[in-house]
N, C-alpha and C positions, 0 to 999 in steps of 0.2 A: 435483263433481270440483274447481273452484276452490276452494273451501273447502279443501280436505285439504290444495292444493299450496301455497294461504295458511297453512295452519296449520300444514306442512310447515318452510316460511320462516320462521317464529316460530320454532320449537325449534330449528334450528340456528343463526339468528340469534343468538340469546337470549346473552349475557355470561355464563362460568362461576360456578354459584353462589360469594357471597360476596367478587366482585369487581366493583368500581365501572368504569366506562367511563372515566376517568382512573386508574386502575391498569393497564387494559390499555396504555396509551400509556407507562407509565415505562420507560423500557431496564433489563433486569437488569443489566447493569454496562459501567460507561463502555470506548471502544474502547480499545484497548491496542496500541503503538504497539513497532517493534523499529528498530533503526538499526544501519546500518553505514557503514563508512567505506573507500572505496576509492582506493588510488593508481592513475591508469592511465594509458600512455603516449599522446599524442594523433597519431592519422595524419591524413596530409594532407587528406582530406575530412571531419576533424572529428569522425570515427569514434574508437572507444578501443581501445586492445589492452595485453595485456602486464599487465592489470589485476592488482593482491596488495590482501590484506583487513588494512589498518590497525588498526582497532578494529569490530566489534559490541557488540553490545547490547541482550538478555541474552545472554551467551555461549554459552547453550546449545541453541539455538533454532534452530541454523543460518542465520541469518542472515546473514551474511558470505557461505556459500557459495552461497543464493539471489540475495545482489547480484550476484556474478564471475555466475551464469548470465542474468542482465541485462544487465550490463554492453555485452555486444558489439550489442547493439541503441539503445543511448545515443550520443548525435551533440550535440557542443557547438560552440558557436559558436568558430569560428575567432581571429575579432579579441577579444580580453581588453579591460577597462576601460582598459588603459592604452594601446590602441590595435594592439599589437603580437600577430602572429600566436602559437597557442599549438602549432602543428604542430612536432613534433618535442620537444616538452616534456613530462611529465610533470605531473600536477595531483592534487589530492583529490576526490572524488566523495563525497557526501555523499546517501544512501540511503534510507529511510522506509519499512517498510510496518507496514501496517494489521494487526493480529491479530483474527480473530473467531474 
C-alpha cells in the first residue's frame, strides 16, 4: 500500500510533459496595471467626500468608477507638507490597481 501512495505522488507530482521546472515558474504575462485620478473634497477627520473622476486609464475598464467606490473608505492626513491643515479643501487622489 505505500508503494502505490508513493507512486501515486510521483504521477501527480511529475512536471507537464515537455516542460522544464523553470518554465513552470515564468509568469504568462507581466501584471497590468489601471490608474485613476480623483478630485475629492476633504472632511474634517481627514475622510474624502464629494469625490469626481479626473482622468483613468484605460478608459474603458471602469476604473474611475471602481476608484469613487473606494474613495469613501480613504482617510488622508490632515496636516499637508507645507504644514497647513487640508480640511476643507479639495486635493487629487491618485489611484493604482492591479489587473489580473
Amino acid at each position: 500500500m505505500i508503494a502505490s501512495l508513493a507512486l501515486a505522488a510521483a504521477v501527480v507530482a511529475s512536471p507537464a510533459p515537455g516542460k522544464t521546472p523553470s518554465d513552470l515558474l515564468t509568469p504568462v504575462s507581466e501584471p497590468r496595471f489601471a490608474t485613476a485620478l480623483l478630485n475629492c473634497y476633504v472632511k474634517n477627520d481627514g475622510h474624502l467626500t464629494a469625490c469626481t473622476v479626473q482622468d483613468e486609464s484605460p478608459n474603458d475598464l471602469g476604473v474611475g468608477q471602481a476608484a469613487l467606490s473606494m474613495a469613501s473608505q480613504f482617510q488622508v492626513d490632515l496636516l499637508g507638507p507645507d504644514g497647513k491643515s487640508r480640511a476643507g479643501s479639495y486635493m487629487q487622489i491618485p489611484v493604482k490597481i492591479r489587473i489580473r
